[in-house]
FISE-516785 format. One record per residue (C-alpha): x, y, z. Coordinates in steps of 0.2 Angstrom, whole numbers, padded with zeros to 4 digits, always signed. Example, Ala and Ser with C-alpha at 12.3 -4.5 7.8 and 13.67 -1.06 7.14 Angstrom:
+0062-0022+0039
+0068-0005+0036
REM end
This chain:
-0117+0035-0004
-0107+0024+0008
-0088+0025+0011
-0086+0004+0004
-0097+0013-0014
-0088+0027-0016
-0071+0019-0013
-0075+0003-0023
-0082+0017-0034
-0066+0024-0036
-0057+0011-0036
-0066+0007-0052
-0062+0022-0062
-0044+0022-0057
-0044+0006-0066
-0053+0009-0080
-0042+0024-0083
-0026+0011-0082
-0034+0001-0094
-0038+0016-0108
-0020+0023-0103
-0011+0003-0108
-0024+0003-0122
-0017+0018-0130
+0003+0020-0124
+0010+0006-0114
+0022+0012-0102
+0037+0011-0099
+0040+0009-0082
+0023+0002-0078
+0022-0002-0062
+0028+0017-0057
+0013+0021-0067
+0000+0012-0058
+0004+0019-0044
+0004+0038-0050
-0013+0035-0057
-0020+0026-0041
-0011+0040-0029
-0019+0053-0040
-0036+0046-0039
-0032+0043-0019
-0031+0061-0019
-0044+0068-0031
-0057+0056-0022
-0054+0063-0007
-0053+0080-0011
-0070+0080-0020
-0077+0073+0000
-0066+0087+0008
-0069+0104-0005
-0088+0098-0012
-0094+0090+0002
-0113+0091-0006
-0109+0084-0020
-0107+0067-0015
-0122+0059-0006
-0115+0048+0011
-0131+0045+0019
-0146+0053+0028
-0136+0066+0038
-0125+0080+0031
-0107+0081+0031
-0094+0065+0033
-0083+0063+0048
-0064+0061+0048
-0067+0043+0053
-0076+0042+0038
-0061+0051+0026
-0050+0039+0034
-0062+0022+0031
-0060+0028+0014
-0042+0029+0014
-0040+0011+0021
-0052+0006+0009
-0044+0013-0007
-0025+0010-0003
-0030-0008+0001
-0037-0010-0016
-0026-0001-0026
-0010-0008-0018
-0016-0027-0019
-0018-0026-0039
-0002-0014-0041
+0008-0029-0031
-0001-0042-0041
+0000-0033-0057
+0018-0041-0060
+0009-0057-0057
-0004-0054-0068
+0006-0048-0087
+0020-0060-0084
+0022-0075-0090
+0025-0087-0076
+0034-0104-0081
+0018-0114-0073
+0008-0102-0084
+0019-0105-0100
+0015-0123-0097
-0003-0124-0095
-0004-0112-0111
+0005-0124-0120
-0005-0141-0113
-0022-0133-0117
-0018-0127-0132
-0010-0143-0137
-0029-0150-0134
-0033-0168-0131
-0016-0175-0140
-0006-0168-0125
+0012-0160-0124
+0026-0172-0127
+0042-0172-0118
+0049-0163-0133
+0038-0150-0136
+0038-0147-0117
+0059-0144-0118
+0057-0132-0134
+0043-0121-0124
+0055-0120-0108
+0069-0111-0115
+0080-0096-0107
+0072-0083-0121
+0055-0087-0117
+0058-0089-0097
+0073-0079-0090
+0077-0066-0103
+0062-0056-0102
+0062-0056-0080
+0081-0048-0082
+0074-0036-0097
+0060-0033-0084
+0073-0029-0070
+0086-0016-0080
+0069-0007-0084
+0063-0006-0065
+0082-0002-0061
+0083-0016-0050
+0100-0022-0060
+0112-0017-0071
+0126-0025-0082
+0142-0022-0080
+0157-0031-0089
+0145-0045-0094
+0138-0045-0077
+0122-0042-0068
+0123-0033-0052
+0110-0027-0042
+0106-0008-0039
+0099-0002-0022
+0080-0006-0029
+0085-0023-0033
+0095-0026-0015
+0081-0020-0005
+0069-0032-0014
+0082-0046-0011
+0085-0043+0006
+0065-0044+0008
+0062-0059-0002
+0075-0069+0008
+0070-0062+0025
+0053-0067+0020
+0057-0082+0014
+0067-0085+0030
+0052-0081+0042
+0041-0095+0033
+0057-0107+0033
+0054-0107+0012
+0065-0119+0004
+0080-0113-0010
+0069-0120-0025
+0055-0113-0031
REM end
């Protein structure tokens, strides 16, 4: 088996074992989770090639090289840390999302004006991103205030340095 099989391999079953996990208990913290069950596959995958070396096929020669173990590596982190930073993306609803939602499902008669203003409201939009962010511990209110915690200043800082190599504008 090659290194791209058996880390797209993996990849696959790390994946499918996030899926059965939601299916059966969401959690709470659920990025933190992804990332326990894709380390945890990281290091079980690895493992298997380093303790049972027969037991996974690479290729017509015996054995597998460090260079090979370390492909892997590159391979699986690459994977697995491109859907667990997209994974926010992905069971939020973004506003543009929340619109398209509500134009299609509105069929050929189209969204009105109206109906568009009832849809984009704080509880649907804002409320669950700072529900979102007290349970990552990125904020935390105080005296009817938010304020951010160390988590939440970090990404902050990162968000407007990034923003401010692209020469992103305020809006969104």
């Amino acid at each position: 088996m090659s290194v791209l099989a058996y880390g797209i391999l993996l990849f696959i079953v790390a994946f499918l074992i996030h899926l059965v996990i939601w299916r059966l208990h969401l959690p709470k913290k659920r990025t933190n989770a992804l990332f326990l069950i894709f380390s945890f596959f990281l290091v079980l995958g690895i493992s298997v090639i380093i303790l049972r070396p027969g037991l996974i096929k690479w290729s017509l020669y015996p054995g597998i090289s460090f260079f090979e173990i370390f492909q892997l590596f590159l391979l699986y982190t690459v994977l697995s840390v491109s859907y667990v930073l997209s994974y926010p993306a992905i069971e939020a609803d973004s506003p543009t999302l929340i619109i398209i939602r509500a134009v299609f499902e509105t069929g050929v008669a189209g969204l009105n004006k109206t109906g568009l203003k009832q849809i984009a409201n704080n509880d649907l939009l804002i409320l669950p991103r700072i529900k979102d962010m007290l349970t990552d511990n990125m904020v935390y209110l105080k005296d009817g205030k938010y304020r951010l915690k160390p988590k939440g200043m970090i990404m902050a800082k990162l968000f407007l340095f990034y923003r401010n190599i692209i020469k992103g504008g305020k809006g969104g």
